[in-house]
N, CA, C and O atoms as a Maestro MAE file, in Angstrom:
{
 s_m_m2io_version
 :::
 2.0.0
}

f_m_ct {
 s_m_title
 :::
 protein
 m_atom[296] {
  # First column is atom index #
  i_m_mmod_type
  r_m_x_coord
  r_m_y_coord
  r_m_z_coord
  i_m_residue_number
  s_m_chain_name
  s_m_pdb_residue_name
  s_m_pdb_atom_name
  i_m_atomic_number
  :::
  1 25 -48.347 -53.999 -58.557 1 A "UNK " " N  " 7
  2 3 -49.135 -54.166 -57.353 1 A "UNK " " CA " 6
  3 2 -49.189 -55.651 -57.025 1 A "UNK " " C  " 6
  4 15 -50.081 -56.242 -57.633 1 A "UNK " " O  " 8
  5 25 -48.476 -56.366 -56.241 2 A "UNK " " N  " 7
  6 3 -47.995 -57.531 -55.848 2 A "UNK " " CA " 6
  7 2 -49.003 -57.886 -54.601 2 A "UNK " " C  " 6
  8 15 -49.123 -57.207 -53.581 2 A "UNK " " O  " 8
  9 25 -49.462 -58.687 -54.804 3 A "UNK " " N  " 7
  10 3 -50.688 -59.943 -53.853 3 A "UNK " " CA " 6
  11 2 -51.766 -59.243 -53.880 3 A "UNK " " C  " 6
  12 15 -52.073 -59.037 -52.706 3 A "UNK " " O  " 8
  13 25 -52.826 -58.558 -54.872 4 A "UNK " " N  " 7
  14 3 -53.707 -58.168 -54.870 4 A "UNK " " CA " 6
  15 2 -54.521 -58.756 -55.836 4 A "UNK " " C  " 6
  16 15 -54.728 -58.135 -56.878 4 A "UNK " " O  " 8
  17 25 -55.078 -59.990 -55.637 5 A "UNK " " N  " 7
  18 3 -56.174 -60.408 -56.728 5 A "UNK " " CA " 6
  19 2 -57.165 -60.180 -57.304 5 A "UNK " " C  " 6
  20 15 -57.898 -59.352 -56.762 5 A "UNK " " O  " 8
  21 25 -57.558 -60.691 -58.412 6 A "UNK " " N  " 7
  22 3 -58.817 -59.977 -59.022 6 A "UNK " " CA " 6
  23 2 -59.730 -60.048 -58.090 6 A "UNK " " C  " 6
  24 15 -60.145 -58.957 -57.700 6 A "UNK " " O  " 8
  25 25 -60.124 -60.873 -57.663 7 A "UNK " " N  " 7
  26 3 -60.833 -61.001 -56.539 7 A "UNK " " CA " 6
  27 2 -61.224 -59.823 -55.374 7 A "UNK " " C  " 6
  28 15 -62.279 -59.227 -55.153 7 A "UNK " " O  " 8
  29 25 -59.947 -59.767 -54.764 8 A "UNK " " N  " 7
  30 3 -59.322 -58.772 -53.716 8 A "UNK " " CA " 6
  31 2 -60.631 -57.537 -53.977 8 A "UNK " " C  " 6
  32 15 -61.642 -57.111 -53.419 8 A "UNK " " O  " 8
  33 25 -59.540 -57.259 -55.637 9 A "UNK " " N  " 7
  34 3 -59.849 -55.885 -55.834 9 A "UNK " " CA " 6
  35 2 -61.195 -55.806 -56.220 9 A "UNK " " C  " 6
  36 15 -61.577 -54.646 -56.068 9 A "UNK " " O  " 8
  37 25 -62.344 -56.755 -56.783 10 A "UNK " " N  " 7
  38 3 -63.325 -56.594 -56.879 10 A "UNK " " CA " 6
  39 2 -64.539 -56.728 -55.636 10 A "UNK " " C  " 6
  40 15 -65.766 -56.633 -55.648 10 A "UNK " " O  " 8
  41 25 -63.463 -57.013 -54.517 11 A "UNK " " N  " 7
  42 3 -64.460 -57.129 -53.305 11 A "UNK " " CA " 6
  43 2 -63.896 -55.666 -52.427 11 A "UNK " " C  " 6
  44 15 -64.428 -55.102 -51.472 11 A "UNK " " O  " 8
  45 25 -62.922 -55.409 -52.991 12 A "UNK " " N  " 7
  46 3 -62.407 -53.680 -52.345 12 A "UNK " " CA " 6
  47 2 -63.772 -52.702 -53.438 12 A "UNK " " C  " 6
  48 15 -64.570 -51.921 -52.921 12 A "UNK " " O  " 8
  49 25 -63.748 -52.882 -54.323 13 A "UNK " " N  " 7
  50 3 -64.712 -52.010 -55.096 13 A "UNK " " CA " 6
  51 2 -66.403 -51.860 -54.870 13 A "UNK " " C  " 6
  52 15 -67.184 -50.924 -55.039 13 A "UNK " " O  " 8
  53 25 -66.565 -53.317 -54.384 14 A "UNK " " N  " 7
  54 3 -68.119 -53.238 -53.710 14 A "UNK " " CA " 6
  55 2 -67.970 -53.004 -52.893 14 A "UNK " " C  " 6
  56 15 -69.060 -52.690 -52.415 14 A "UNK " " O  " 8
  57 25 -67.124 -52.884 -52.104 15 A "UNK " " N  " 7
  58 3 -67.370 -52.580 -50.432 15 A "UNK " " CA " 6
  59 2 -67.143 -50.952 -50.459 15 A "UNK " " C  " 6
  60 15 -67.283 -50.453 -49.342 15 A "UNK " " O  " 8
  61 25 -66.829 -50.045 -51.480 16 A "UNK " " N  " 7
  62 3 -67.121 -48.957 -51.398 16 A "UNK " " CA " 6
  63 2 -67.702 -48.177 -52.299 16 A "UNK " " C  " 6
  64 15 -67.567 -46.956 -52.373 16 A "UNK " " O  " 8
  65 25 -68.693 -49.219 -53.355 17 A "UNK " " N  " 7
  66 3 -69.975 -48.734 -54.004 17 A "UNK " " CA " 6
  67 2 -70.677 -48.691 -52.790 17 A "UNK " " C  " 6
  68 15 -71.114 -47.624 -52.359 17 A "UNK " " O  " 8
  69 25 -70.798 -49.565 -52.307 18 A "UNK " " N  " 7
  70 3 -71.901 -49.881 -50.688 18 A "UNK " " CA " 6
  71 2 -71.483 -48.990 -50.016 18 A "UNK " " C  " 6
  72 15 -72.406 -48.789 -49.226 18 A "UNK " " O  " 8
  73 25 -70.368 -48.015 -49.693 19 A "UNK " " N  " 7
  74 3 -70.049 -46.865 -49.010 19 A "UNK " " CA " 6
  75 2 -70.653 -45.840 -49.684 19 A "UNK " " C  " 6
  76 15 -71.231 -45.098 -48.889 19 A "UNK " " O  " 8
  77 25 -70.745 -45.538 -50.676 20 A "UNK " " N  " 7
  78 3 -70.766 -44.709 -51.571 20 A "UNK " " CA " 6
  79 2 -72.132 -44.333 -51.671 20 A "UNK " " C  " 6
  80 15 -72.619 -43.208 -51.788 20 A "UNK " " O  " 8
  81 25 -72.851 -45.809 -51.588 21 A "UNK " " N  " 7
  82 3 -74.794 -45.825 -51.305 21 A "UNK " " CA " 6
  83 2 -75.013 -45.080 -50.336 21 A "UNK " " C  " 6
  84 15 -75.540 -43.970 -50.394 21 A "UNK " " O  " 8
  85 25 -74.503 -45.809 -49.078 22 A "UNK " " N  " 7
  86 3 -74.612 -45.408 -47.631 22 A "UNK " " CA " 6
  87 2 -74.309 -43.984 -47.552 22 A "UNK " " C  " 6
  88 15 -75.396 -43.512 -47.888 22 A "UNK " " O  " 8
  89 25 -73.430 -42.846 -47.294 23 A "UNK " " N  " 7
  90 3 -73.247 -41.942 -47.329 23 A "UNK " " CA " 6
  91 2 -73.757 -40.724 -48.197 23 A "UNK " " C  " 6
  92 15 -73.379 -39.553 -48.217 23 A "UNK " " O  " 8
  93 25 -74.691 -41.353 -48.875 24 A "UNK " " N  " 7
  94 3 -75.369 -40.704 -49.948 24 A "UNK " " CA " 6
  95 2 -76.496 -39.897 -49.266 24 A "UNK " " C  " 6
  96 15 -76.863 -38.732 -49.415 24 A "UNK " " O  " 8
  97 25 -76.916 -40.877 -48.485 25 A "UNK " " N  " 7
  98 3 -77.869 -39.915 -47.669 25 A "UNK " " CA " 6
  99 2 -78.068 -39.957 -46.723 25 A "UNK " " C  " 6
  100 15 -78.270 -40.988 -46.081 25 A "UNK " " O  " 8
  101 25 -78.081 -38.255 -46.108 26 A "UNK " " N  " 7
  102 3 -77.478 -37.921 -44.544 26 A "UNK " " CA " 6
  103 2 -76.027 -38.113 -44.509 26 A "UNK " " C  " 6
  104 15 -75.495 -38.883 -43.710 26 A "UNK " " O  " 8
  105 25 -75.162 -37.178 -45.665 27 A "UNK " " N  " 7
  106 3 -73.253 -37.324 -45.351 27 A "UNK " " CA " 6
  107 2 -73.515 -36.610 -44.641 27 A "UNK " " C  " 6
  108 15 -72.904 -37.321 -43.843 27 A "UNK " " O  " 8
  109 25 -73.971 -35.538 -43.848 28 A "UNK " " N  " 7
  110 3 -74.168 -34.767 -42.603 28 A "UNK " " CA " 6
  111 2 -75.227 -34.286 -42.179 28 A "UNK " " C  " 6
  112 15 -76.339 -34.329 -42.705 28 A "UNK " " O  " 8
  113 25 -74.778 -33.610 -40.804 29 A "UNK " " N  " 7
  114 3 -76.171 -33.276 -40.495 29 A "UNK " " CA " 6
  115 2 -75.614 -32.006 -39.139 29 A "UNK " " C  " 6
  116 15 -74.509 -32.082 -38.602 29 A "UNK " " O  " 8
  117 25 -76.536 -31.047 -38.845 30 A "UNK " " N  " 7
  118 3 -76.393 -30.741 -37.349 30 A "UNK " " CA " 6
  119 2 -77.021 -30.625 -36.417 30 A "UNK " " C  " 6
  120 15 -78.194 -30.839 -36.723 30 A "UNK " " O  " 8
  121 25 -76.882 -30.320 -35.048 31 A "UNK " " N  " 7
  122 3 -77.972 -30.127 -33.765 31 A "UNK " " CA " 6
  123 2 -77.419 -29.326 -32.985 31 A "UNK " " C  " 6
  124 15 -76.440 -29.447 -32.249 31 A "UNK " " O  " 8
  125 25 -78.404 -28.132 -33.278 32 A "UNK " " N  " 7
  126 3 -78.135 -27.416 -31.620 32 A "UNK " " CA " 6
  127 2 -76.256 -26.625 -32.004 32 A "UNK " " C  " 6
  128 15 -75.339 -26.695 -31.186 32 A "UNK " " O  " 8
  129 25 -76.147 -26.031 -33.236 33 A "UNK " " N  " 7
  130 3 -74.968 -25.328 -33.896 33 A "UNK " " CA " 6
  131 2 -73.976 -26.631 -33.618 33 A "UNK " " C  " 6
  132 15 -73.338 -26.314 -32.614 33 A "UNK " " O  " 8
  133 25 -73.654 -27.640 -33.947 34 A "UNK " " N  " 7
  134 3 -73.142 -28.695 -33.873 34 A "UNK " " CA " 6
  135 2 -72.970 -29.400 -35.297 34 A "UNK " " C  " 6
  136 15 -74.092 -29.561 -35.778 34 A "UNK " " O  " 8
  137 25 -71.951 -29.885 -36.155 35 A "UNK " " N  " 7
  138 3 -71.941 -30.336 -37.041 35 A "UNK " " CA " 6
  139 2 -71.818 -31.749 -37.135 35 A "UNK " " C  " 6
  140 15 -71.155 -32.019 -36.133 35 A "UNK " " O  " 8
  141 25 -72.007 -32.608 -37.614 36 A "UNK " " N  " 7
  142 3 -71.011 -34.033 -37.892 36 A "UNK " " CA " 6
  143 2 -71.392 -34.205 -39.571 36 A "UNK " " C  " 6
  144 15 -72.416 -33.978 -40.215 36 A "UNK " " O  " 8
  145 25 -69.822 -34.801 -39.985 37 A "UNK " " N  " 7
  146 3 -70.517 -35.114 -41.154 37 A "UNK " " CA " 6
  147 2 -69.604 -36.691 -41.300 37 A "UNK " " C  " 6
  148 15 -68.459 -36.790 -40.859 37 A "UNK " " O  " 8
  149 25 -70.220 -37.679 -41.883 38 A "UNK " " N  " 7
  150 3 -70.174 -38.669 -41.974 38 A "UNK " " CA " 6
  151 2 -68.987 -39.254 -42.623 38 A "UNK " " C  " 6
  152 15 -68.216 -39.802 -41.835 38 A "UNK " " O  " 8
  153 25 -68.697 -39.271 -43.690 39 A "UNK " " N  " 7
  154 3 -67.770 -39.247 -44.512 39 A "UNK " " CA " 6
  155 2 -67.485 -38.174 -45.150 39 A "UNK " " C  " 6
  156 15 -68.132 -37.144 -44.957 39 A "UNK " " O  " 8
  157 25 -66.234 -38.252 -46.217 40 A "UNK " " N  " 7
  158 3 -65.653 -37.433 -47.453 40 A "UNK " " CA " 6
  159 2 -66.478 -38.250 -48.713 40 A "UNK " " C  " 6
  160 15 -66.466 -39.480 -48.763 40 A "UNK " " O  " 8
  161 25 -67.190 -37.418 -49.715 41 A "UNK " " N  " 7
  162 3 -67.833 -38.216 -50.177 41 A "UNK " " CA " 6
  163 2 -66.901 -38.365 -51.533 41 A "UNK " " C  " 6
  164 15 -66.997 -39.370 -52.238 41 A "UNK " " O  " 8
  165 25 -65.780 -37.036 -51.915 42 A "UNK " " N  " 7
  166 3 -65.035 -36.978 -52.612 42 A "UNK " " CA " 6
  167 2 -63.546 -38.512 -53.006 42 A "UNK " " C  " 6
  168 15 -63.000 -39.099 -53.941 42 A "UNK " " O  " 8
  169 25 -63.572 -38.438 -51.551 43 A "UNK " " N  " 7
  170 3 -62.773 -39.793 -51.061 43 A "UNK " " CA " 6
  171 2 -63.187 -40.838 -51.421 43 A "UNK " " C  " 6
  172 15 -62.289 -41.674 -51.522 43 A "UNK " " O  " 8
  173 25 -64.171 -41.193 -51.672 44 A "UNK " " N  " 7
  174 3 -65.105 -42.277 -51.966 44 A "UNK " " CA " 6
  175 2 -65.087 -42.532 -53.308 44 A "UNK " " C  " 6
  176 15 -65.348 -43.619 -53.825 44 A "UNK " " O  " 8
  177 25 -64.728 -41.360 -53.962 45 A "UNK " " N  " 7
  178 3 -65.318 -41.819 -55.311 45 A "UNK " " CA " 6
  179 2 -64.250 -41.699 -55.528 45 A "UNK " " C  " 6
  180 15 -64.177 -42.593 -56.371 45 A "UNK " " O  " 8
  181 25 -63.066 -41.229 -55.461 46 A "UNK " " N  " 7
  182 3 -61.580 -41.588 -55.676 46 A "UNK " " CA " 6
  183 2 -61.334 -43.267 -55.442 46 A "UNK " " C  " 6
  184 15 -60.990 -44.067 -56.313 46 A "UNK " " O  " 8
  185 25 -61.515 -43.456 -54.508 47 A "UNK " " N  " 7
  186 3 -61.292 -44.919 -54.020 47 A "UNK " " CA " 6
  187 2 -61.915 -46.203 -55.078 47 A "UNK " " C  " 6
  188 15 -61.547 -47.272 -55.564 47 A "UNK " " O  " 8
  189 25 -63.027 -45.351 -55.056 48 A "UNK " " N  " 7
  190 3 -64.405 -46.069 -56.441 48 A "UNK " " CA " 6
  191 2 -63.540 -45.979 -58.060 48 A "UNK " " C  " 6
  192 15 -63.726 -46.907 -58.847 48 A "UNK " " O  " 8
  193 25 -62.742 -44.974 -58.403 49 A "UNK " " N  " 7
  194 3 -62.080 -44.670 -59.551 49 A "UNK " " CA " 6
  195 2 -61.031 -45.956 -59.296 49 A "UNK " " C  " 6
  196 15 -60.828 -46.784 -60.184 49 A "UNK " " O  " 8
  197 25 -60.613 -46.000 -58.441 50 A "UNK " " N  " 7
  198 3 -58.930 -46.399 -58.664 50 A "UNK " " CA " 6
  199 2 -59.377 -48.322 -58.810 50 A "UNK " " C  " 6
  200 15 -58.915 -49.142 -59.603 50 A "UNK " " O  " 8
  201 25 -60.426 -48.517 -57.702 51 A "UNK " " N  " 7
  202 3 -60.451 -50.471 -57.676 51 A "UNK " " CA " 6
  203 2 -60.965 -50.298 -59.049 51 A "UNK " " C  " 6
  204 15 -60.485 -51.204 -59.732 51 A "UNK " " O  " 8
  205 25 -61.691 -49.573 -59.718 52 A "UNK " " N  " 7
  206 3 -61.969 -50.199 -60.676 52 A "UNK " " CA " 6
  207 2 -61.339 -50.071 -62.094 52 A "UNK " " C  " 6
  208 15 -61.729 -50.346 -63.229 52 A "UNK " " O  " 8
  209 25 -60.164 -49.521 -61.545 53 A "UNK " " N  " 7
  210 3 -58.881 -49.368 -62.953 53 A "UNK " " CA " 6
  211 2 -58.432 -50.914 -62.261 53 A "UNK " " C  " 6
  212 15 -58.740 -52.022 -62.701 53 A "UNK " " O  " 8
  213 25 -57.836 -50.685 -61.381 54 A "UNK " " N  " 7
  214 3 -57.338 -52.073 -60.942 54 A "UNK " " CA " 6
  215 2 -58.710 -53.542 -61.144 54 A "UNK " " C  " 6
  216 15 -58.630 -54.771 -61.130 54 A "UNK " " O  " 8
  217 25 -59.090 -53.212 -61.201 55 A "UNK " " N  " 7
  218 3 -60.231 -54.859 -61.736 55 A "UNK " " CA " 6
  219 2 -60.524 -54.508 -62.716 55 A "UNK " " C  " 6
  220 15 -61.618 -54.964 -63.049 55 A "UNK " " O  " 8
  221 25 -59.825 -53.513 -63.825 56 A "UNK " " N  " 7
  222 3 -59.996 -53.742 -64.769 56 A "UNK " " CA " 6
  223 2 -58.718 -53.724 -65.573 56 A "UNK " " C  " 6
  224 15 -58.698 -53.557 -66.792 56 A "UNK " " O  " 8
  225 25 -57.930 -53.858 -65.014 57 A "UNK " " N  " 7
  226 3 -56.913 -54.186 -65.314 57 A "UNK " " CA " 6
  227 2 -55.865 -55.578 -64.641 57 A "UNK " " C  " 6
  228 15 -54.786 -55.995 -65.061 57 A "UNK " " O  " 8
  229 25 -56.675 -56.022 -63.495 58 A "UNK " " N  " 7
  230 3 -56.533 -57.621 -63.400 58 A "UNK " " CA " 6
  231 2 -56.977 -59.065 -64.187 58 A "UNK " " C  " 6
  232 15 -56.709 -60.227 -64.493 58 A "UNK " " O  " 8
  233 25 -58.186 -57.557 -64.239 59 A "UNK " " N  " 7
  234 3 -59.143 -58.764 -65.482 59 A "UNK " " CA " 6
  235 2 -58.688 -59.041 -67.096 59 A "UNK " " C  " 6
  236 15 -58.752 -60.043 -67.808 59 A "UNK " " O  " 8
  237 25 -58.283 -57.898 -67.283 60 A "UNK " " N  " 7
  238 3 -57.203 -57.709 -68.649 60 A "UNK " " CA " 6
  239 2 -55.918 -58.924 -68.620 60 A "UNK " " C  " 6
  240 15 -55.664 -59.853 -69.387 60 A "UNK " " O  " 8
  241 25 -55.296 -58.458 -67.422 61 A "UNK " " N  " 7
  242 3 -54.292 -59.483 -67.410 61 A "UNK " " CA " 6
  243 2 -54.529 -61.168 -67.583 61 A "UNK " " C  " 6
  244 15 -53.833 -61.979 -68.193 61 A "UNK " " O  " 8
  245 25 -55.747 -61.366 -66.827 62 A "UNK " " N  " 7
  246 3 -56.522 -63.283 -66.228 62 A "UNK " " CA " 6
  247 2 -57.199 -63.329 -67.395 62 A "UNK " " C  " 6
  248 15 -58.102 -64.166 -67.395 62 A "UNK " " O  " 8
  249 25 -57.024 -62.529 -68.677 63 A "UNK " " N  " 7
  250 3 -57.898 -63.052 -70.012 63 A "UNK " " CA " 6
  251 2 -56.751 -62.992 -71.009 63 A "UNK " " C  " 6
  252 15 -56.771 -63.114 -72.234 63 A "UNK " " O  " 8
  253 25 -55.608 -62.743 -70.053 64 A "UNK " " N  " 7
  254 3 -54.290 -62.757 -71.577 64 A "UNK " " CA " 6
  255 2 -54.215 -61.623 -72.485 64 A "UNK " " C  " 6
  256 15 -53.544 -61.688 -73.515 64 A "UNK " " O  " 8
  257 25 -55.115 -60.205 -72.028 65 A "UNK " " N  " 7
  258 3 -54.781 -59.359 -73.121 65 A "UNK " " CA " 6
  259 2 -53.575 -58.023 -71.446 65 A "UNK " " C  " 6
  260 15 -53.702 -57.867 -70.231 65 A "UNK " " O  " 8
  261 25 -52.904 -57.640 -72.202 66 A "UNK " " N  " 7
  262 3 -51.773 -56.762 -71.679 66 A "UNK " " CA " 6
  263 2 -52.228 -55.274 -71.376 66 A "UNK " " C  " 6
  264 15 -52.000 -54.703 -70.309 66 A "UNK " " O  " 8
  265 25 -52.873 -54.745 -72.406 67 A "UNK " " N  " 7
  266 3 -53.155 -53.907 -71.975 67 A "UNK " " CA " 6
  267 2 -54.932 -52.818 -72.028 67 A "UNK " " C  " 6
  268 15 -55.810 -52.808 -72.891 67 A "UNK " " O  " 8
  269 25 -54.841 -52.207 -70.969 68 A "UNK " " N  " 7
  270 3 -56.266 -52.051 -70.840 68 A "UNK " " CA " 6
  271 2 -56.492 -50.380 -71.513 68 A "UNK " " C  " 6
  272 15 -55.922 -49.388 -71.059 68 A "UNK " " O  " 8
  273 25 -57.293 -50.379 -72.485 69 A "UNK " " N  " 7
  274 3 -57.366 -48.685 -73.106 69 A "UNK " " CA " 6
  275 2 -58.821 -48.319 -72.435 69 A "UNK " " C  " 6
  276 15 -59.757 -49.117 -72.386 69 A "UNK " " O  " 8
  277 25 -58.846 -47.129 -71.986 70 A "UNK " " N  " 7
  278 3 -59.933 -46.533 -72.095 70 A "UNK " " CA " 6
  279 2 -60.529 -45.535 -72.837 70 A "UNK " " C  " 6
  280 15 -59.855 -44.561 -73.171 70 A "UNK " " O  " 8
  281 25 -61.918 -45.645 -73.207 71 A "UNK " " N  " 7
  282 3 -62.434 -44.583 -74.637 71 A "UNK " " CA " 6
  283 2 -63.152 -43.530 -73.982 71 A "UNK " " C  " 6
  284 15 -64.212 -43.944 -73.514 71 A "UNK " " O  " 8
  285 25 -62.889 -42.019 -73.741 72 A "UNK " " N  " 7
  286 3 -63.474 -41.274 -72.890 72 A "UNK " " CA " 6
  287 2 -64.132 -40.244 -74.090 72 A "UNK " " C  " 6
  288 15 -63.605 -39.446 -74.865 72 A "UNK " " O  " 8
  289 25 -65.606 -40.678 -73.845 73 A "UNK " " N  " 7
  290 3 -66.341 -40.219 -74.760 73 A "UNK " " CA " 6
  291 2 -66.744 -38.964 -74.681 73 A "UNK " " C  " 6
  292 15 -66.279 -38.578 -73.608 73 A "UNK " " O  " 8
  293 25 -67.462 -37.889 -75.276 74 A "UNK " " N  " 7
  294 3 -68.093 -36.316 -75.016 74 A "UNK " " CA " 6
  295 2 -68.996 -36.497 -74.410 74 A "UNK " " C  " 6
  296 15 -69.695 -35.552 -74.045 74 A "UNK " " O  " 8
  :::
 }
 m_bond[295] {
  # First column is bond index #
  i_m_from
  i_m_to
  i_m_order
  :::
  1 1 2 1
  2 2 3 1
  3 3 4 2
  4 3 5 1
  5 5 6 1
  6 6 7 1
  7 7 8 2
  8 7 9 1
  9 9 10 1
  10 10 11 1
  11 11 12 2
  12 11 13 1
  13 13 14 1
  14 14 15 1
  15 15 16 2
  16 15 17 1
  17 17 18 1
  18 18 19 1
  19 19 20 2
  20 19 21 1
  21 21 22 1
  22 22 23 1
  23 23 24 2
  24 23 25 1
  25 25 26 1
  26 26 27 1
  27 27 28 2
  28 27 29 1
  29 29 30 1
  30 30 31 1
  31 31 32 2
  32 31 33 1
  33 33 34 1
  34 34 35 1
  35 35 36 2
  36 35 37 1
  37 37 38 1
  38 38 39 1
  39 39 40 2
  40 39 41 1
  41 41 42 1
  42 42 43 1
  43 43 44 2
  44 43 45 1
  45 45 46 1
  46 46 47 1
  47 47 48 2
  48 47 49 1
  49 49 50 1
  50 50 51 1
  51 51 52 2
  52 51 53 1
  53 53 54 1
  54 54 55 1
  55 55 56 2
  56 55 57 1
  57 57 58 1
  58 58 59 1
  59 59 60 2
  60 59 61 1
  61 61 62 1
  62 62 63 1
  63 63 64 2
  64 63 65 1
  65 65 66 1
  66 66 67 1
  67 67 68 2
  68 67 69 1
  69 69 70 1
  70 70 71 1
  71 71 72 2
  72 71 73 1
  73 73 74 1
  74 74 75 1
  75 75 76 2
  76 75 77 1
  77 77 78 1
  78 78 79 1
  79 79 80 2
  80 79 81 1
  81 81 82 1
  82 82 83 1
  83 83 84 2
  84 83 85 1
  85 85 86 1
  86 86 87 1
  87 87 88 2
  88 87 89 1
  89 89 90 1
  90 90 91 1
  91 91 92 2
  92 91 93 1
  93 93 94 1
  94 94 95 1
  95 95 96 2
  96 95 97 1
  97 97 98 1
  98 98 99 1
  99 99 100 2
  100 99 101 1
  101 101 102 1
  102 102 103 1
  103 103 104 2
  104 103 105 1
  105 105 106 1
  106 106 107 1
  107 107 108 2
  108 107 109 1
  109 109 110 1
  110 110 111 1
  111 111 112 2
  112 111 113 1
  113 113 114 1
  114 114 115 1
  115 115 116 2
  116 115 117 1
  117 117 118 1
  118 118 119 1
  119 119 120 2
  120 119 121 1
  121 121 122 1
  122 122 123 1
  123 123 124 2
  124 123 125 1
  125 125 126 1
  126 126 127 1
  127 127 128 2
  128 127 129 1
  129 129 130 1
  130 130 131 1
  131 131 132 2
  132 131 133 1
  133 133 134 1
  134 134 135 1
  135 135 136 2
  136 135 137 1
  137 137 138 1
  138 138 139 1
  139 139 140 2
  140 139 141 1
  141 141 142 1
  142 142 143 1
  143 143 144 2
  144 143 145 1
  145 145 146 1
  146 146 147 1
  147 147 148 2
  148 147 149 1
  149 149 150 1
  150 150 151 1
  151 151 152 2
  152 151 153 1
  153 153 154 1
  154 154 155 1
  155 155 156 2
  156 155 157 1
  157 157 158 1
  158 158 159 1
  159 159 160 2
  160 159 161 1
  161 161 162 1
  162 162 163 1
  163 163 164 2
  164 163 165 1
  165 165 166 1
  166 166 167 1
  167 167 168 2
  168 167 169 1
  169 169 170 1
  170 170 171 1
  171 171 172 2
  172 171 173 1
  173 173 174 1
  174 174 175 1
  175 175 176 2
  176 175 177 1
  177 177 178 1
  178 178 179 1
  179 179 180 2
  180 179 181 1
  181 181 182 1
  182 182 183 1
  183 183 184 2
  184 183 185 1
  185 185 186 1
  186 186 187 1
  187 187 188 2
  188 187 189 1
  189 189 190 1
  190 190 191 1
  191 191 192 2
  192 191 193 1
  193 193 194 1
  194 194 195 1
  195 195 196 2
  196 195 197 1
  197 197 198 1
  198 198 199 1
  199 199 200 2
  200 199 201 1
  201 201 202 1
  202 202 203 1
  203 203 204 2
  204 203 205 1
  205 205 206 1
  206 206 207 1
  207 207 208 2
  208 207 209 1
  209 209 210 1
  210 210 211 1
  211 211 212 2
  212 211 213 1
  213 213 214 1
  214 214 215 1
  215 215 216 2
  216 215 217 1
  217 217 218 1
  218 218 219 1
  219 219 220 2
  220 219 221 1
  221 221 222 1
  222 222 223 1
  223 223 224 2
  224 223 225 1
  225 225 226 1
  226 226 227 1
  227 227 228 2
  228 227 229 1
  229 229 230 1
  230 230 231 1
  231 231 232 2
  232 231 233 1
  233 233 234 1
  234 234 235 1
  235 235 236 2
  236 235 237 1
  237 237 238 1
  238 238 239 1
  239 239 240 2
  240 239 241 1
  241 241 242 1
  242 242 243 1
  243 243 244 2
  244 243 245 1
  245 245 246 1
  246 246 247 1
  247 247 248 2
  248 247 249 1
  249 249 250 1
  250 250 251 1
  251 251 252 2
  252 251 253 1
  253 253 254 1
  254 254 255 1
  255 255 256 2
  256 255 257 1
  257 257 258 1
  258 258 259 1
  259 259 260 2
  260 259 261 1
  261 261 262 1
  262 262 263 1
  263 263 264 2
  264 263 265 1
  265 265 266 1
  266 266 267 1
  267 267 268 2
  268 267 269 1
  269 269 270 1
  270 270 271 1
  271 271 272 2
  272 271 273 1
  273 273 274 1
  274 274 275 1
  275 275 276 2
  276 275 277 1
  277 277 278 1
  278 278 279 1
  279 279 280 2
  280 279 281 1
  281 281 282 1
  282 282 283 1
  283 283 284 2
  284 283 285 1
  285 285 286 1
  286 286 287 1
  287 287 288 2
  288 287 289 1
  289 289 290 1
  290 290 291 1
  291 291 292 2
  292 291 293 1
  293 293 294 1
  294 294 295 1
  295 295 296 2
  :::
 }
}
């Protein structure tokens, strides 16, 4: 993933925790048999999964270790 800095990706990741807040309440609503719904809230947290493999795996790299393990506990 070429020109994406730690940086980048840690300001892509708050900007959709802060989505993630926001849409939390009232992702929809209706009036009068009318729907809207605001966002995908599923989308969100996909998006939320992925910056933060990537900033955590930029950050791995900008501290000199190669590779990043994760421990997925019960």
């Amino acid at each position: 993933m070429t020109g994406i800095t730690l940086a980048t990706a840690q300001a892509q990741l708050d900007l959709w925790v802060a989505a993630d807040a926001a849409v939390s309440k009232n992702q929809s609503y209706s009036i009068a048999g009318r729907s809207l719904t605001r966002a995908d809230a599923g989308e969100i947290t996909k998006k939320i999964d992925y910056w933060q493999r990537q900033v955590a795996r930029l950050s791995a790299r900008a501290s000199g270790r190669s590779r990043v393990r994760y421990i997925v506990g019960e």
